[in-house]
PLY file of the C-alpha trace (Angstrom):
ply
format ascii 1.0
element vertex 216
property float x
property float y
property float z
element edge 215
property int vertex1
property int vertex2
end_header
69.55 -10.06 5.51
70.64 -6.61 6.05
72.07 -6.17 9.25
71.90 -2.44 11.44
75.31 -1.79 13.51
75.58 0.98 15.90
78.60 2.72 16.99
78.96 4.84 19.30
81.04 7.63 20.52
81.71 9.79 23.42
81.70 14.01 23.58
84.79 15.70 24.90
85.73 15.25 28.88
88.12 16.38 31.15
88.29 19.59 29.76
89.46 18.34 26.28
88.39 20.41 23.49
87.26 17.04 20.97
87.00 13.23 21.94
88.55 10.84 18.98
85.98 8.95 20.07
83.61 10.63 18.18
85.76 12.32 16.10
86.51 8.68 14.68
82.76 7.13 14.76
81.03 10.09 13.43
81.99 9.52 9.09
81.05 6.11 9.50
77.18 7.78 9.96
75.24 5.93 6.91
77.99 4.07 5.87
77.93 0.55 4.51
80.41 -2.41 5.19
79.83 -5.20 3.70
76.55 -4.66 2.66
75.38 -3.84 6.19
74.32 -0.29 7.10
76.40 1.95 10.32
74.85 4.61 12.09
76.70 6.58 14.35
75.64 8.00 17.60
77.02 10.89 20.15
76.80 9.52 23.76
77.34 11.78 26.72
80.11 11.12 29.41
77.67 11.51 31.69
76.95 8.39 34.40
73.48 6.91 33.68
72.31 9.07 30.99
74.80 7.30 28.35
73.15 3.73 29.24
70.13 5.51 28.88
71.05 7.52 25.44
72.64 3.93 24.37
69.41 1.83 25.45
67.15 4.22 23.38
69.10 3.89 20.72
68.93 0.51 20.57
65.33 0.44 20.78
64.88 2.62 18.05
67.22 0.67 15.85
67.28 -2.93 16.95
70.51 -3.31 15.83
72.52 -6.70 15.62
75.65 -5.39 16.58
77.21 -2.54 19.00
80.30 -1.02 19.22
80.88 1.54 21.73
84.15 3.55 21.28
85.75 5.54 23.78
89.04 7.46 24.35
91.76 5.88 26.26
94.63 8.66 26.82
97.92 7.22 27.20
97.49 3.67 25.39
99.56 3.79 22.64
97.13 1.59 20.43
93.64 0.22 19.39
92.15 -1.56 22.87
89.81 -4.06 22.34
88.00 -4.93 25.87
87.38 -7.66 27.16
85.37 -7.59 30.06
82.93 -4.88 31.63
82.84 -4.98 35.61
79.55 -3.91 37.47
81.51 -0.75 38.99
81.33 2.91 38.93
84.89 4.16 40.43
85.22 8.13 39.10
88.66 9.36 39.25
87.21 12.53 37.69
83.65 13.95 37.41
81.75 13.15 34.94
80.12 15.63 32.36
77.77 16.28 34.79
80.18 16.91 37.78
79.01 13.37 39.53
81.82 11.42 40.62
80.45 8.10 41.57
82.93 6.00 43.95
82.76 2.50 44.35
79.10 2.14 43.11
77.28 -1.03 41.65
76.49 0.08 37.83
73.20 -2.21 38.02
72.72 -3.58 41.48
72.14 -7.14 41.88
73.51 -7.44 38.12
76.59 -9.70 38.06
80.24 -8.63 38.56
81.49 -8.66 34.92
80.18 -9.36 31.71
82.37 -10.64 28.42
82.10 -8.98 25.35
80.34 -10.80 22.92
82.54 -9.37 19.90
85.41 -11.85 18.39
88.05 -9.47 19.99
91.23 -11.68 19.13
89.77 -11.87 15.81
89.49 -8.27 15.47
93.16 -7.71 17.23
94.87 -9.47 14.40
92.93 -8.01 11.69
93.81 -4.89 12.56
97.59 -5.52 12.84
97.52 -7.47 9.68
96.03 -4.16 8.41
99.71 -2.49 10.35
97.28 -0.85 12.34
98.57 -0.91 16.32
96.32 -2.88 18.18
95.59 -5.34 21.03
93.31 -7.32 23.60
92.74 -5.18 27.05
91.53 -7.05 30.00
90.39 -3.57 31.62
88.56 -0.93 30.61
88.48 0.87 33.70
85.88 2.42 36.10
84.67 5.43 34.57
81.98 5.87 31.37
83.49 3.81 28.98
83.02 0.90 31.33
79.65 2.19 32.12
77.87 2.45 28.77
80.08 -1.17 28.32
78.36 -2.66 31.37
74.94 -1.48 30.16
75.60 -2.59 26.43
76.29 -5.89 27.95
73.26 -6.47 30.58
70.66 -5.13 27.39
72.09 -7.98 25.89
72.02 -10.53 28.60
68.52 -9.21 30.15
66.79 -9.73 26.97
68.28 -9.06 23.51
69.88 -12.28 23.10
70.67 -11.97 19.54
73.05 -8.81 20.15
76.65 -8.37 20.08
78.44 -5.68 22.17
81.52 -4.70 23.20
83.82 -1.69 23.70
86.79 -0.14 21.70
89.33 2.33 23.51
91.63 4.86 21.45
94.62 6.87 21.98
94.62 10.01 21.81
94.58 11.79 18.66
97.82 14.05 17.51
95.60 17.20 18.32
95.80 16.21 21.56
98.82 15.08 22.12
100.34 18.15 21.65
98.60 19.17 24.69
100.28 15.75 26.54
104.11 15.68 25.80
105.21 12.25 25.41
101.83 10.82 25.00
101.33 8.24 22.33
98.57 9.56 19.66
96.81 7.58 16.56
95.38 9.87 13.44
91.99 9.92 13.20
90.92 8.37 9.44
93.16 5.55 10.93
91.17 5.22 13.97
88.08 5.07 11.69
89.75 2.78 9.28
90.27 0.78 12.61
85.99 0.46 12.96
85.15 -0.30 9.52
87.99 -3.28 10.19
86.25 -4.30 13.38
82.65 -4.33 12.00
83.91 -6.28 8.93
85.69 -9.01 11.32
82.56 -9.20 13.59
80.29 -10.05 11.01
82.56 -12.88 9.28
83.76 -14.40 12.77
80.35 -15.49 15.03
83.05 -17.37 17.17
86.30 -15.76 18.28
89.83 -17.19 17.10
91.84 -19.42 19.87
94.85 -17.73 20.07
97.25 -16.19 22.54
96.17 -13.33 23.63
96.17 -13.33 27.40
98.39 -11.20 29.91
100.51 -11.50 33.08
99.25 -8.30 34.67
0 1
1 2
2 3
3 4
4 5
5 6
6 7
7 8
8 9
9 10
10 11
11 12
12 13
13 14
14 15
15 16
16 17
17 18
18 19
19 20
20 21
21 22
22 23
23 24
24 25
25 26
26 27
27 28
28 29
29 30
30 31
31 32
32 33
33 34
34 35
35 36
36 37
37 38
38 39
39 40
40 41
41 42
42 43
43 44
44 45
45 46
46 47
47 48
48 49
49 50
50 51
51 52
52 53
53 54
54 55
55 56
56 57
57 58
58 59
59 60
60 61
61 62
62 63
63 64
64 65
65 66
66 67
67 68
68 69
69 70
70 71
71 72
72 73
73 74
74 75
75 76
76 77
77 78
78 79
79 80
80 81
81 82
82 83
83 84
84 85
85 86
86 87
87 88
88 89
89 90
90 91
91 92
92 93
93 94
94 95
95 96
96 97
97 98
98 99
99 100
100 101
101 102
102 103
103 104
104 105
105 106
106 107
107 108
108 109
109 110
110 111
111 112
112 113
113 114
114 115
115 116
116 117
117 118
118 119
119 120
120 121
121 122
122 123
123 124
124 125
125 126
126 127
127 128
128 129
129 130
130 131
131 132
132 133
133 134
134 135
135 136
136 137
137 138
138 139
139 140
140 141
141 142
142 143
143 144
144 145
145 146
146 147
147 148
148 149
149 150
150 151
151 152
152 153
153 154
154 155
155 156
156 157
157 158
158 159
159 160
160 161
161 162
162 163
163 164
164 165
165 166
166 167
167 168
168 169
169 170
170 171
171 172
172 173
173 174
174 175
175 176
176 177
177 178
178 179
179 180
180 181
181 182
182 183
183 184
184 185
185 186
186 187
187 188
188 189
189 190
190 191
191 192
192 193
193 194
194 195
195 196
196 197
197 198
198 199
199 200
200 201
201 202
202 203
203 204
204 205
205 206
206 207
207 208
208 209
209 210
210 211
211 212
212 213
213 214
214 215
């Protein structure tokens, strides 16, 4: 059976002039990996209407497996989350100029959700394939988290069958010139990164036990 995968990235924020993100998602559009077809989707940084975007999506494709991808400025490699938290916390304003503080994401849902993708599976894939990359235990409070939370409760409030999760990524050298001493990962890597984590989620139903835990 042919399986549909989504992936998702986020425009530009914060007055940045691209998000890699996006930038990274978008020539995967139509692609196949492993026999199983990839379309790519533009989400807005924008507080409710990405879980909206991302849930209309999903109707329209019933697909059996999304990725979201977002931009993490500052990490110096490939984040694969683990868990989404029920919490809008803005540091900035959104897209939209809403800056939601301390705000349930779905009230009444429950505080976190896991992701449902084989993330130590995909960690060491990627750094057996000398690409930087590791498990996060945070994703943060602001979109990313957001459109992860909602990915999440579509799957838990019905769509049983889905995996989700979310992928954060540094910076790209474009726009690290504009950040002196911040880390930065080229682009076609970052993509190279997605086709690696799609491949891994289909083989792996079941993550790997291995160490991959922190102390902070």
């Amino acid at each position: 059976m042919v399986k549909s995968i989504l992936l998702t990235g986020f425009e530009p924020f914060d007055g940045e002039a691209e998000n890699p993100s996006w930038e990274a998602v978008r020539p995967l559009d139509d692609a196949r990996i492993d026999g199983h077809v990839v379309a790519a989707r533009l989400m807005p940084c924008i507080f409710g209407k990405a879980i909206a975007q991302l849930e209309a999506e999903i109707a329209r494709l019933d697909p059996q497996i999304v990725i979201c991808v977002g931009q993490a400025g500052g990490r110096a490699e490939i984040s694969v989350e683990r868990v989404a938290i029920n919490l809008d916390d803005a540091r900035i304003p959104d897209n939209a100029g809403a800056q939601p503080l301390d705000e349930a994401i779905i009230p009444d849902g429950p505080a976190a959700y896991f992701s449902s993708l084989p993330v130590k599976a995909i960690v060491r894939d990627l750094r057996a394939a000398g690409i930087p990359a590791g498990p996060s235990q945070t994703a943060g409070t602001f979109v990313c988290n957001h459109i992860f939370y909602g990915s999440c409760h579509a799957r838990a409030t019905g769509r049983r069958k889905l995996r989700t999760g979310l992928i954060h990524v540094p910076f790209s050298p474009a726009q690290a010139v504009n950040h002196p001493g911040a880390p930065s990962l080229a682009v076609p890597i970052v993509s190279q990164a997605l086709r690696i984590a799609v491949a891994t989620t289909l083989r792996n139903e079941v993550d790997v036990r291995e160490v991959g835990g922190a102390l902070s």
